[in-house]
FILUMTOR-446250 format. One record per residue: x negated, y negated, z of N, C-alpha, C, O in turn. Coordinates in pm, whole numbers, plus 50000, padded with zeros to 5 digits. Each point is the difference from the previous one (the first is absolute). Last residue first. Layout:
XYZXYZXYZXYZ ...
This chain:
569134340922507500405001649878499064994849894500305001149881 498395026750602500214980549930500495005049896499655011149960 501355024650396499405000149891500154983649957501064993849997 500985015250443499385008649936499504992549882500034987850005 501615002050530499344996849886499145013449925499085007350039 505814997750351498045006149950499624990349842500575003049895 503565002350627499954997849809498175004149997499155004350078 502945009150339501074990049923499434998349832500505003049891 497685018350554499044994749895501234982949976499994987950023 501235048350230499374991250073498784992649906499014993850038 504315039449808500514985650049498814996550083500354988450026 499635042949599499284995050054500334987550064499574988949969 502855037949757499655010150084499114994450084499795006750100 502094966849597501395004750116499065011250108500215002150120 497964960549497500055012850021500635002450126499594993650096 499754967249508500175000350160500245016349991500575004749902 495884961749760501445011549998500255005650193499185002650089 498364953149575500545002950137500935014049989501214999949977 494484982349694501285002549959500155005250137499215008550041 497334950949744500305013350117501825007449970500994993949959 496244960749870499415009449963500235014850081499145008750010 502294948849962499394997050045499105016250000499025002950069 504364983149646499734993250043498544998250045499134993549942 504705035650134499675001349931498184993049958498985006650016 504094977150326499305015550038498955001549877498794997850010 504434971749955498944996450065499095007650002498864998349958 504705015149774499204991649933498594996250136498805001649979 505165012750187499725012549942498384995549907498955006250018 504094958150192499545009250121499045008849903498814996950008 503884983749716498794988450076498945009550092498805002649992 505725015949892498965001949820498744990750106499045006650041 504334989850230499625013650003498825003049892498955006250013 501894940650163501015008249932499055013250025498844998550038 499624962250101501324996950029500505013149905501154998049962 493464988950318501245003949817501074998850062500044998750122 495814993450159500514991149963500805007249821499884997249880 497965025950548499495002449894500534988249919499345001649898 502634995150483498595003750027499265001449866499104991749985 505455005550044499514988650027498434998850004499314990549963 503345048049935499864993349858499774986650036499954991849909 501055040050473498545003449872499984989749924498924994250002 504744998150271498344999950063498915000349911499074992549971 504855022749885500164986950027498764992450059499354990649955 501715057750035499744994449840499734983450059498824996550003 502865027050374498614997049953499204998649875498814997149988 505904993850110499184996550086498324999349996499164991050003 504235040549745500304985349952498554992850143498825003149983 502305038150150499064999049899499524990249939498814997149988 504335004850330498624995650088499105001749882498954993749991 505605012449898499584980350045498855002950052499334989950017 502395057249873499224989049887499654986350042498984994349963 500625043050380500724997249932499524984249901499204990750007 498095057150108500024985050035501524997149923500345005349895 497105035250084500914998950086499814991850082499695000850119 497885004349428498944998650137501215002150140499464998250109 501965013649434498655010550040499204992450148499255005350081 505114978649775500285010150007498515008350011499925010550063 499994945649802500524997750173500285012350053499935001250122 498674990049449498905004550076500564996950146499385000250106 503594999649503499215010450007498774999750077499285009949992 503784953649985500605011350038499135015650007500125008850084 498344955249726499744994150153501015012350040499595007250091 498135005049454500464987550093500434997850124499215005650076 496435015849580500995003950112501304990550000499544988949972 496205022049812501144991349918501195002350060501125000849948 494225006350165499925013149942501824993649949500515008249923 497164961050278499055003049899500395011049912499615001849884 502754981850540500304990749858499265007649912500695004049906 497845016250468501095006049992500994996949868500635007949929 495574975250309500145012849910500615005049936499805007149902 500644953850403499474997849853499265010649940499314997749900 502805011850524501104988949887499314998949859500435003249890 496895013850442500855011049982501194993849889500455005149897 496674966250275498935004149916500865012049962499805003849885 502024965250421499894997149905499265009249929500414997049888 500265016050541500875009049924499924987849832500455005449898 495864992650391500195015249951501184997549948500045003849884 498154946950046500085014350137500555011749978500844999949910 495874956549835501235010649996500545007550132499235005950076 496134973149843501054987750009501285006750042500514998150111 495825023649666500065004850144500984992250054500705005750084 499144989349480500065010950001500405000550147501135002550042 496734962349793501444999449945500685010750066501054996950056 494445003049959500184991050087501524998550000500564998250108 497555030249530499705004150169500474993050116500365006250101 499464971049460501155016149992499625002350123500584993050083 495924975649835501144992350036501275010349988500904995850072 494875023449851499884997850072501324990550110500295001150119 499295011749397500255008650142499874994650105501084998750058 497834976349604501685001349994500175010050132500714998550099 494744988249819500934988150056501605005650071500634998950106 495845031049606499884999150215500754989850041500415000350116 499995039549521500134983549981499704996250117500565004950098 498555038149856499854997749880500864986449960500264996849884 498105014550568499195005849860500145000049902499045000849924 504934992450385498774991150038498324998449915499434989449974 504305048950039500264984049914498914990250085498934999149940 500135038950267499655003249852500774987349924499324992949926 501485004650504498495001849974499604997549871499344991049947 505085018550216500144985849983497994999849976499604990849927 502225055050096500534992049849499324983850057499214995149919 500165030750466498675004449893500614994649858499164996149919 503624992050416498624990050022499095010249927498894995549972 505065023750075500534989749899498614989650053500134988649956 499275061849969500874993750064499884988449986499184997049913 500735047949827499024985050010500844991250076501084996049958 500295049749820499425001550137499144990249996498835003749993 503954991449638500995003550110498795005550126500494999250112 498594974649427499354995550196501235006750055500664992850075 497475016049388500765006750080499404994850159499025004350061 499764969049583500855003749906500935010750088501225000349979 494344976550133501544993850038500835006849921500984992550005 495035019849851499725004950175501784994450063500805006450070 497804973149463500145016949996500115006150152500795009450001 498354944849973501085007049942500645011350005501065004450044 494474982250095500884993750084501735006449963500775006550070 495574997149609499595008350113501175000250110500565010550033 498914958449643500765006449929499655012750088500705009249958 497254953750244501494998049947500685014549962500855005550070 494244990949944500865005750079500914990850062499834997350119 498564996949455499585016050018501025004450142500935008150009 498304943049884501155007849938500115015649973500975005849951 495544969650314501254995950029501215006649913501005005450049 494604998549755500445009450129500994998650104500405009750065 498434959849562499845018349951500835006050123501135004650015 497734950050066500944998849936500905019449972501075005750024 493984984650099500954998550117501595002549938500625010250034 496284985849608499875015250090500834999650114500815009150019 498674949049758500675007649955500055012450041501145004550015 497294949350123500705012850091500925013149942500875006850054 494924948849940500555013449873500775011550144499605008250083 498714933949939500105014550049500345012249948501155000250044 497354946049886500635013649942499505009950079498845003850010 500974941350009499385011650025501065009949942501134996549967 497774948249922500535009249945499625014650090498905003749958 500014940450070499775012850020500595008749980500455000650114 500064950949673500275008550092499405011349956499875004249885 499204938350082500115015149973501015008350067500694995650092 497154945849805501115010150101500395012249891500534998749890 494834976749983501734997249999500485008650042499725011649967 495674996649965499774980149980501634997849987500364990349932 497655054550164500204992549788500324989750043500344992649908 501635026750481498895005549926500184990249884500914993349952 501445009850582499874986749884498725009149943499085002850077 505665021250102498414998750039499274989149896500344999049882 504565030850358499694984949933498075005150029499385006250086 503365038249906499444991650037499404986249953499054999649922 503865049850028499594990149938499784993150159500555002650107 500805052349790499804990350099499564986449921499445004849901 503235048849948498894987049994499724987850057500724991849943 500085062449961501324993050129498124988249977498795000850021 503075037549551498924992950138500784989550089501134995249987 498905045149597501234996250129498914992150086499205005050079 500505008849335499165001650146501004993550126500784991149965 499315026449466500764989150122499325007050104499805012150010 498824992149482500735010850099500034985950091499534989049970 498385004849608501355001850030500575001850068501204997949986 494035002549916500615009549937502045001549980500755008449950 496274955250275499385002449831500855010549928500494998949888 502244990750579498495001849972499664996349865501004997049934 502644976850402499435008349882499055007149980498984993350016 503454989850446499104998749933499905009249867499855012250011 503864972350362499805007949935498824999849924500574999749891 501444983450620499794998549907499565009949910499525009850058 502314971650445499485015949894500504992749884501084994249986 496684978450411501065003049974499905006749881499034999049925 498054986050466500715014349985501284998449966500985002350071 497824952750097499175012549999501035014650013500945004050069 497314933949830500895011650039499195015349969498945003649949 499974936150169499495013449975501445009249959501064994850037 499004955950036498645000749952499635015649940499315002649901 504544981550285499475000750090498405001850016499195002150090 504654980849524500524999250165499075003450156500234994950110 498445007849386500564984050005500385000350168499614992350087 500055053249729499054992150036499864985150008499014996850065 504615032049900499155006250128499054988249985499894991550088 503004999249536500184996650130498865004950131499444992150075 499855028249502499224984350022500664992550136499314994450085 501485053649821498784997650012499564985850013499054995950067 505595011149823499635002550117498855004550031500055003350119 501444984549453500424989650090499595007050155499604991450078 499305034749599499054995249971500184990050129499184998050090 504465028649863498485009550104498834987649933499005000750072 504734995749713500484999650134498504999550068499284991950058 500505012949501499414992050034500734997850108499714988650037 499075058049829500854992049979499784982950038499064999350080 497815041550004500855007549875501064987149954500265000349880 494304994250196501684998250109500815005849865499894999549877 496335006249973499825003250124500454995350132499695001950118 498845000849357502085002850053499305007350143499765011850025 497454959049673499515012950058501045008550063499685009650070 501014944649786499655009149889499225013749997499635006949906 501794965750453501285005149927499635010149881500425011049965 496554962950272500425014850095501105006349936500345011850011 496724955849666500745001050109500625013950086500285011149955 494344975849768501665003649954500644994650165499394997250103 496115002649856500304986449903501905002249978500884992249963 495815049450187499954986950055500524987749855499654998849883 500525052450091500984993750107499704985050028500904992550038 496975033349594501125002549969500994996350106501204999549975 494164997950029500274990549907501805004450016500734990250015 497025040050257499944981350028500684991049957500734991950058 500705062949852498804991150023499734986450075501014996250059 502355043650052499994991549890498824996350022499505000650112 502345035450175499465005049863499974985949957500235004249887 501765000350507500344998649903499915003749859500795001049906 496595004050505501185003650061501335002249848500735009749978 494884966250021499235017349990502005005550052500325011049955 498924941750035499595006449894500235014049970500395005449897 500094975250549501254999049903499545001449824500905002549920 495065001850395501415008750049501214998649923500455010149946 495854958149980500185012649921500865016050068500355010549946 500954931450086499205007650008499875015449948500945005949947 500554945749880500715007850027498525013650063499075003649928 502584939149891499235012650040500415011150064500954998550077 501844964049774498554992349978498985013249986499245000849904 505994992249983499335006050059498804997049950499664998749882 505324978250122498575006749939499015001550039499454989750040 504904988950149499715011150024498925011849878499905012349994 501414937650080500635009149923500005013549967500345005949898 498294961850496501094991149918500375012849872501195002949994 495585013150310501714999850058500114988849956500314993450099 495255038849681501064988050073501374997650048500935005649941 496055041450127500474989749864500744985450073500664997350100 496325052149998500044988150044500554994449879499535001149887 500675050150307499354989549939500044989850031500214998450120 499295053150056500244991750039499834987849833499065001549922 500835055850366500274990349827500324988750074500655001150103 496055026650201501214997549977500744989149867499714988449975 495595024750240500775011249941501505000449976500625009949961 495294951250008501245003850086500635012849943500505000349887 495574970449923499955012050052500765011050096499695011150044 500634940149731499925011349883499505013450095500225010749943 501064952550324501015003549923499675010649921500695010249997 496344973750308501005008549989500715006549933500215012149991 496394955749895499385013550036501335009450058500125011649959 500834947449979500045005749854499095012050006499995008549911 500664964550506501245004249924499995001649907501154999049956 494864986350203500095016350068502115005849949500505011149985 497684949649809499105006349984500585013350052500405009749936 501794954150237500354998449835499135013549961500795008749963 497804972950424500835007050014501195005849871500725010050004 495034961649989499785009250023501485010650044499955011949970 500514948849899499075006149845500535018050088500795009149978 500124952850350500975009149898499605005749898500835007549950 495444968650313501305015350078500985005849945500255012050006 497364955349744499335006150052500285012750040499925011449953 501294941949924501215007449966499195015150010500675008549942 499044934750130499565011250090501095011949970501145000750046 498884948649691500295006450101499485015150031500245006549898 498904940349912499915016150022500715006350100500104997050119 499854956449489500305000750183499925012249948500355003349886 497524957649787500455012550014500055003850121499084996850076 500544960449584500285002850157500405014349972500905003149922 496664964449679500885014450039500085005050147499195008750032 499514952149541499805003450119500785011550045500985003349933 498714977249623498754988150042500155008050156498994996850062 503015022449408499725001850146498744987850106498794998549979 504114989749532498585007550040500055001250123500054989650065 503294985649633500405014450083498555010950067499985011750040 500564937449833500445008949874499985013950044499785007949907 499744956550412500974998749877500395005649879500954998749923 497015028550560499944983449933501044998649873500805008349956 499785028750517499264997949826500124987949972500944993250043 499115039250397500384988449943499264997749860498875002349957 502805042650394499534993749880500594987150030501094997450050 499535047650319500084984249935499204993849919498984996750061 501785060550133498774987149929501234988849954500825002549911 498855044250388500614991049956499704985249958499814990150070 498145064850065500034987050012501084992949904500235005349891 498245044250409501044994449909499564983449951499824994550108 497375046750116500494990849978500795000149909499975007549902 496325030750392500754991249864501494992950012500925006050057 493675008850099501284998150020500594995349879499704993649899 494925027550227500874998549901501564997150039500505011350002 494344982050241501435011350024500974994749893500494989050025 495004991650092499995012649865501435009149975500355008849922 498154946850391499635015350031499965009949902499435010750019 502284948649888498294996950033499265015250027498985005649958 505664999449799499474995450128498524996050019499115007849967 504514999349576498845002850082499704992950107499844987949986 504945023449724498974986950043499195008750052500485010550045 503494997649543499355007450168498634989050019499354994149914 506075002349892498774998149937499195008850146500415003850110 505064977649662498965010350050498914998749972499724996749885 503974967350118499265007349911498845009450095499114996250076 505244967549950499915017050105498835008349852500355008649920 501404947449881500625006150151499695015850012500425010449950 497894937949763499995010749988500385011450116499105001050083 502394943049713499435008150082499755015849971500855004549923 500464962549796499304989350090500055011550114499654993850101 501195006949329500105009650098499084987750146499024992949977 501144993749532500794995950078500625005850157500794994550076 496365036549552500604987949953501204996650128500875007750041 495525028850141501104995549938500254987049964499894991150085 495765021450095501054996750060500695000249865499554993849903 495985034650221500844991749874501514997250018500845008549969 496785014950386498934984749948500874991749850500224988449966 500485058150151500564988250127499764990649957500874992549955 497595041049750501584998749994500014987250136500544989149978 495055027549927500644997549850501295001350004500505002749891 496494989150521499624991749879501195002949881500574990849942 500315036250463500434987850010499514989149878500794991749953 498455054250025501325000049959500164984250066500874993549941 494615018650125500525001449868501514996049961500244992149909 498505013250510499154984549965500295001049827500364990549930 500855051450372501044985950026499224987949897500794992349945 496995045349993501065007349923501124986450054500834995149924 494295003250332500434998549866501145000849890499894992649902 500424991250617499355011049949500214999449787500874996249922 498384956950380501325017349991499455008549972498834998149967 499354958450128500175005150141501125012049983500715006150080 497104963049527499045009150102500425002550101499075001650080 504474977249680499175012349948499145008050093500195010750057 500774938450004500615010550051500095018249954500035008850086 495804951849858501605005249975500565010450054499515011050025 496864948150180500085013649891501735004249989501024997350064 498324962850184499305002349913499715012349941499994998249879 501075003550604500174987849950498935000849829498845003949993 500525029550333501535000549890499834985349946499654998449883 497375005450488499745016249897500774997149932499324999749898 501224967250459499014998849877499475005749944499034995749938 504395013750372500324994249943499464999049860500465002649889 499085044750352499984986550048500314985349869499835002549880 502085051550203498604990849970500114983350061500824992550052 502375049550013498945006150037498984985949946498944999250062 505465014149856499255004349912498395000850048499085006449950 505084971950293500075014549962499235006349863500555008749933 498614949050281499905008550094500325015449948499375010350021 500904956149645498344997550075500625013450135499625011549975 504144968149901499405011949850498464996350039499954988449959 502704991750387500255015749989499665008649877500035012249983 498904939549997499345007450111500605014350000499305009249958 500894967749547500504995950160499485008450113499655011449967 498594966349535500985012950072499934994050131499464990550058 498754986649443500455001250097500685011350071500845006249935 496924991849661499804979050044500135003850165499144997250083 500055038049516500115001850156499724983150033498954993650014 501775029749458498764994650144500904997250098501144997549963 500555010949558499875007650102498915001050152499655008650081 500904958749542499485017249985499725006450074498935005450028 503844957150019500495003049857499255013549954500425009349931 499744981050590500494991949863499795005249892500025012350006 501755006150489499075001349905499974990449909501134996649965 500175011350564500484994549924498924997349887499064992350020 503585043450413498464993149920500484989049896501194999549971 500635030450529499944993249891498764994049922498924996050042 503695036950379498974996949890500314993949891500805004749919 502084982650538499515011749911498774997949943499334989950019 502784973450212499615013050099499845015549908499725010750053 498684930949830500515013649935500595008150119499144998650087 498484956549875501295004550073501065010950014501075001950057 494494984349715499904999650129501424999750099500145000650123 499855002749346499515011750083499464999450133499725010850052 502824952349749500845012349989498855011150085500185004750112 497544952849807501255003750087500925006950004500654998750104 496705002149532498515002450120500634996950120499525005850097 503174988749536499395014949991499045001950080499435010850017 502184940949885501235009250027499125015450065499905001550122 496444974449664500594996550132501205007850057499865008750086 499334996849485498995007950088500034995550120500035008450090 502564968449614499975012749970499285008650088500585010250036 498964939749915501185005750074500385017450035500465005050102 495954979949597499244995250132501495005450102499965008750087 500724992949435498845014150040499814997350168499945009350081 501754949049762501615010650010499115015950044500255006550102 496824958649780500734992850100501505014450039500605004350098 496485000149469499315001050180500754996250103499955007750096 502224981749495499505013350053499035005250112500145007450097 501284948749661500644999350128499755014650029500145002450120 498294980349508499344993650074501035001450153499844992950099 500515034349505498804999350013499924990750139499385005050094 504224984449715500015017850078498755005050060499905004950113 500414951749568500905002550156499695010450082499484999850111 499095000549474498964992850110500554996850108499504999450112 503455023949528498535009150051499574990050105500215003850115 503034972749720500065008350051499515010250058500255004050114 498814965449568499744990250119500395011450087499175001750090 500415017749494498624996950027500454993950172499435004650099 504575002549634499065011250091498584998150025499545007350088 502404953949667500905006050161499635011350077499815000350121 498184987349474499754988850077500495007450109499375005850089 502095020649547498755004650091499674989150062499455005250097 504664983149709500085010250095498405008550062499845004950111 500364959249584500494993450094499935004750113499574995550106 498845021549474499374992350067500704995150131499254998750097 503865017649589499295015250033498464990850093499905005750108 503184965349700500505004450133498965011950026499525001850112 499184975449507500114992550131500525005950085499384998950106 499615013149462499685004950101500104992250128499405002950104 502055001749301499944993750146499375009950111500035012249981 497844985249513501345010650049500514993850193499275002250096 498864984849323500204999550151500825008250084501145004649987 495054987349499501675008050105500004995750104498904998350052 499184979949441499564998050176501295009850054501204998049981 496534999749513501245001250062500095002150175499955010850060 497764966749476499145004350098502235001750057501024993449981 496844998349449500494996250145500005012150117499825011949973 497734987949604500844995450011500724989850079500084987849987 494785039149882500944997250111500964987849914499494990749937 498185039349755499714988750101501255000550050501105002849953 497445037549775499534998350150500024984750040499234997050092 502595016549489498564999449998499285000650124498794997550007 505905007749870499475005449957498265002050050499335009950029 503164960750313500585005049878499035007849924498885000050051 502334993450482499054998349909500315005149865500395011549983 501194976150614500585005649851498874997149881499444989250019 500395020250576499414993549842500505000549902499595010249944 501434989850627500455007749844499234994449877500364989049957 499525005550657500014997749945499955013149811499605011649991 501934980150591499485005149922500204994749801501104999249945 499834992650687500594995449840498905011249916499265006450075 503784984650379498835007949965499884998349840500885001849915 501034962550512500585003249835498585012250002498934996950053 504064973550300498905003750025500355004949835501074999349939 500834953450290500195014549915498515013150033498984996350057 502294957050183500845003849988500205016049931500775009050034 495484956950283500255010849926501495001949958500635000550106 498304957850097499835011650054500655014849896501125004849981 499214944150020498974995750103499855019650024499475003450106 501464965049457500845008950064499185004450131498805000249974 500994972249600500104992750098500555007750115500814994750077 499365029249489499364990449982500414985550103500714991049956 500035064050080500374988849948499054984949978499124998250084 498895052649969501014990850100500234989949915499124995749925 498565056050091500274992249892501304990550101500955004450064 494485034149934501414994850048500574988049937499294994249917 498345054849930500064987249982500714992150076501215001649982 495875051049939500974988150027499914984650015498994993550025 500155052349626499234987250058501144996050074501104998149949 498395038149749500405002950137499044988150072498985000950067 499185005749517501415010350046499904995750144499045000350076 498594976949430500264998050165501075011350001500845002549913 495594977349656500965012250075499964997650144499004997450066 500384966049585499095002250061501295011150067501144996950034 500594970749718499805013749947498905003250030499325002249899 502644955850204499044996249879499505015049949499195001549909 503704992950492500464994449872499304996149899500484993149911 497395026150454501115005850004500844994349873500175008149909 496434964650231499305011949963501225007349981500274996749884 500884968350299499864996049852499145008949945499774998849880 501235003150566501464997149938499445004749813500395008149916 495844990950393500575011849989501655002249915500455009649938 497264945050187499085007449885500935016650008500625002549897 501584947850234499725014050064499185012549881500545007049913 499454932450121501035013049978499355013350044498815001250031 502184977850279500364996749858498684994749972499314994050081 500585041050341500044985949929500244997749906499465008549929 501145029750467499554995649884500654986449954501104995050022 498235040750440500704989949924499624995849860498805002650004 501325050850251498814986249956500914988249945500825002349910 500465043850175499944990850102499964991249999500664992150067 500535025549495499745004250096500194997950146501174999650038 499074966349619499495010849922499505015850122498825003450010 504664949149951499215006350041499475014549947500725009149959 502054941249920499405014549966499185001350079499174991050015 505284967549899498545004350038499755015850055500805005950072 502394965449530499675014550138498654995750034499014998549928 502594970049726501115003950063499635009150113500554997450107 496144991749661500194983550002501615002850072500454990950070 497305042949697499174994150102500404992250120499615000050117 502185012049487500825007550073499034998350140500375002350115 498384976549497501024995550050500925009350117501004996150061 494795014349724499864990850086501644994050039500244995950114 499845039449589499345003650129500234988350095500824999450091 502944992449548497775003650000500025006350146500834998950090 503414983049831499835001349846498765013250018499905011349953 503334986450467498554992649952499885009049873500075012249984 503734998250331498475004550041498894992649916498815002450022 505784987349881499984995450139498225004750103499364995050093 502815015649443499374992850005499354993050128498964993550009 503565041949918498875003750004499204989550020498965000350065 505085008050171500104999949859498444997549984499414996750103 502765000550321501295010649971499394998749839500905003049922 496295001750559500854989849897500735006749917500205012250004 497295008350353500924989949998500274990149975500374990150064 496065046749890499834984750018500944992650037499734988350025 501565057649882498344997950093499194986750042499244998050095 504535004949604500865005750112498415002050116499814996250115 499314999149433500754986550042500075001350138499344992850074 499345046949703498914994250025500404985250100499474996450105 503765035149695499565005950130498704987250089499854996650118 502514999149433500614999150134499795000650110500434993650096 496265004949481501035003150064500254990550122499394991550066 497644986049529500085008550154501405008949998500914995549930 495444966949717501105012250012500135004950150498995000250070 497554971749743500795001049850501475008250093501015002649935 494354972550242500495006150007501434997649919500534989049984 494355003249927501044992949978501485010550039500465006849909 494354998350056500334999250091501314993850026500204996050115 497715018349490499824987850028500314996250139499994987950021 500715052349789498364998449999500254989150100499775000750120 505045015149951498854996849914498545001050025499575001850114 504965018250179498554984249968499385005149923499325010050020 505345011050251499235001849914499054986249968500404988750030 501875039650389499624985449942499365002249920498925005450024 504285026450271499644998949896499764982549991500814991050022 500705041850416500184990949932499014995549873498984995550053 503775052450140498814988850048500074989549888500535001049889 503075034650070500214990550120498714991550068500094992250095 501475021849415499645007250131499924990250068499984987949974 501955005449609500365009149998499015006250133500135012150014 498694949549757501684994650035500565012550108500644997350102 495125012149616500074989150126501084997250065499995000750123 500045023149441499695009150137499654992950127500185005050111 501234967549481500815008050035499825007450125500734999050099 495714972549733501024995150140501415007449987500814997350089 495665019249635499524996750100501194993850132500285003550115 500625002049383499595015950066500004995650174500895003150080 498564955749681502005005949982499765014650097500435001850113 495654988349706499974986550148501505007050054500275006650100 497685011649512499455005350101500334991150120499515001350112 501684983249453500685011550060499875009050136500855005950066 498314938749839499605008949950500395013650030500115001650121 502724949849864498655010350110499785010749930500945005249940 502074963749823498614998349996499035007650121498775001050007 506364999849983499405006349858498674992449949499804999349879 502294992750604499835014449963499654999649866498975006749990 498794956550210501375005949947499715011849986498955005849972 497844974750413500395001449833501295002550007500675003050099 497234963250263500275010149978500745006349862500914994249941 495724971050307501134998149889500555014849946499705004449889 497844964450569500065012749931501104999349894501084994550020 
């Protein structure tokens, strides 16, 4: 090959191997004459050599360096398609292999396509051959081709392990179990799922699991169960309802194990049941309660105390709608007044599961505050640990406790003819602890202490009541001494305060010694 000077190649040639130089497939330019004139970089680097000449003046000489394959097909020097392609016969996308000359095994793969250049008059010029490598992109489908036939050829063998595993799982099952493949067919179940459904082996085997739900379950299992989550390998606690041979509709929980092949296509599915029937049903008659309980009651979760439901007694008690209590917190219904009282609704319950009758304040719609004495209860609803909420409305009670209080008062205001168990009665009515513990304090005393501690009340001192009871003072001193052990004070103001205190005023009356003193009026 005699390759041109730059200031004898023709302009269109200069044009030509500028934009050649300039991409990355490989460029062979050839003459009519079949006389190759020119190559890129790219083209060399495809033949590995490092200069053009090295590919042959001529066709035939490049003959005479590569041996050519035209496809699959081996070919012979010289190679009629070589020299169709370089003689400007149109080719796209021809492959070519191409091996050294004494070379025992394919080295290049090449997609070649052929260029016509033609001057004014339409004659062909020269012919511009493209290459574009492909050997590795060939290499890598060789490899997935051997790969497919691998897989291909060890799949039955592994499908065969697969159903085996699953035909010894369900004879060893002690629950119900099934095991579906890819559409959902019935390969396999286990004796207690045959017993508790009622059929026999060779009824199920083979049809899909579907045909044994009720319609509204077989639907929601085809278009959400069935479609396993990206990389998801099991499905937990899915509700569904099964049909009995008998026609008796139960309902179930199932928990489905997935196996998927290499590219993530469901190939099997172990599903275990469980028997959830009796609790539907008791779940059932507890929502027939709840909403018909004449008593306000709700239900909210005990991790954050938002409220799931709420029946129409505490509706109708409150005035709020549905929408306006469920989804909120008890807080946001200010129905603990403080979060003391929140900490001690959740202790009660962490500690004994239950508590009861503690007074609380309920909002209405309209604002007003309601007095209820409210009971909670642990309870598992909504698929997560709950609590029961009761309300009692003791606001009227509340009413009338303080009606007759202020009843109580007014009646205590003159006890000079109330003797001292008709006063300890009446404090007893209108506090029953404290009185009740004053009375006990009270009777404790002995006539002449109770004459002593009348006597402090009215601001006596020891000189002055040793002269009204004609006691000398060390015996007075004496029984101050006594007193203020019993009642536990150390000083006169103490003494006076006890009394006080406790709601009674001690006045000692001279005319009534066999009395000695008289509980009057609570302060």
């Amino acid at each position: 090959m005699k390759p041109d000077a730059d200031h004898s190649m023709p302009f269109y040639r200069q044009q030509i191997r500028q934009i050649a130089e300039a991409i990355s497939e490989g460029v062979i330019l050839i003459d009519v004459d079949q006389t190759i004139r020119w190559a890129n970089a790219a083209a060399l680097a495809m033949h590995g050599v490092d200069h053009a000449s090295a590919l042959g003046h001529t066709i035939d000489e490049y003959h005479a360096n590569f041996q050519v394959k035209f496809g699959a097909s081996p070919s012979t020097a010289p190679i009629p398609s070589v020299e169709s392609v370089a003689a400007g016969k149109a080719q796209r996308d021809v492959i070519v292999e191409v091996t050294p000359l004494g070379g025992d095994r394919v080295k290049w793969v090449h997609r070649v396509r052929n260029l016509v250049l033609t001057n004014e008059s339409g004659s062909p010029v020269c012919v511009l051959l493209v290459l574009h490598e492909v050997t590795m992109d060939l290499q890598i489908q060789g490899k997935e081709a051997a790969l497919g036939q691998a897989i291909a050829a060890i799949q039955p063998q592994r499908e065969h392990g697969l159903w085996a595993d699953a035909e010894a799982l369900c004879s060893m099952a002690p629950v119900p179990l099934h095991v579906l493949d890819a559409d959902m067919r019935l390969r396999g179940v286990s004796n207690p799922w045959l017993n508790w459904l009622g059929y026999a082996r060779e009824a199920v085997i083979g049809r899909r699991l579907v045909e044994f739900m009720t319609p509204p379950s077989a639907l929601h299992f085809r278009s959400r169960v069935w479609e396993v989550p990206q990389g998801a390998a099991a499905l937990h606690e899915v509700e569904c309802q099964l049909v009995k041979k008998s026609g008796t509709v139960v309902d179930a929980v199932v928990s489905t194990q997935v196996t998927v092949d290499e590219v993530g296509q469901l190939v099997r599915a172990i599903g275990a049941l469980i028997d959830i029937t009796e609790r539907k049903q008791c779940e059932e008659r507890f929502a027939k309660a709840f909403a018909l309980a004449p008593v306000p009651m709700i239900i909210h979760r005990l991790h954050d105390c938002r409220i799931l439901d709420a029946n129409g007694a505490f509706l109708a008690a409150t005035g709020h709608i549905a929408q306006a209590v469920i989804g909120h917190t008890i807080e946001e219904m200010q129905m603990l007044d403080s979060a003391a009282l929140r900490r001690q609704l959740e202790g009660g319950l962490y500690a004994s599961g239950q508590l009861r009758d503690i007074d609380v304040r309920v909002m209405t719609v309209a604002g007003d505050y309601l007095d209820c004495a409210m009971s909670a209860d642990l309870i598992h609803a909504f698929g997560q640990p709950c609590v029961l909420l009761a309300l009692r409305d003791v606001t009227e009670c509340r009413r009338n406790e303080t009606q007759l209080f202020q009843a109580i008062e007014r009646v205590m205001q003159d006890t000079t003819w109330f003797s001292t168990s008709v006063i300890e009665k009446l404090a007893v009515l209108r506090s029953p602890a404290s009185a009740r513990h004053t009375a006990s304090e009270i009777k404790d005393l002995t006539r002449r202490e109770r004459d002593v501690l009348a006597l402090i009340s009215q601001g006596l001192t020891d000189t002055n009541i040793a002269g009204n009871l004609k006691l000398s003072r060390s015996t007075v001193r004496n029984h101050v001494a006594s007193l203020y052990s019993k009642i536990d004070v150390h000083s006169r103001g103490e003494a006076i305060v006890w009394a006080r205190e406790r709601g009674i005023n001690i006045v000692w009356r001279a005319s009534a010694p066999t009395r000695g003193m008289s509980l009057e009026a609570p302060l």
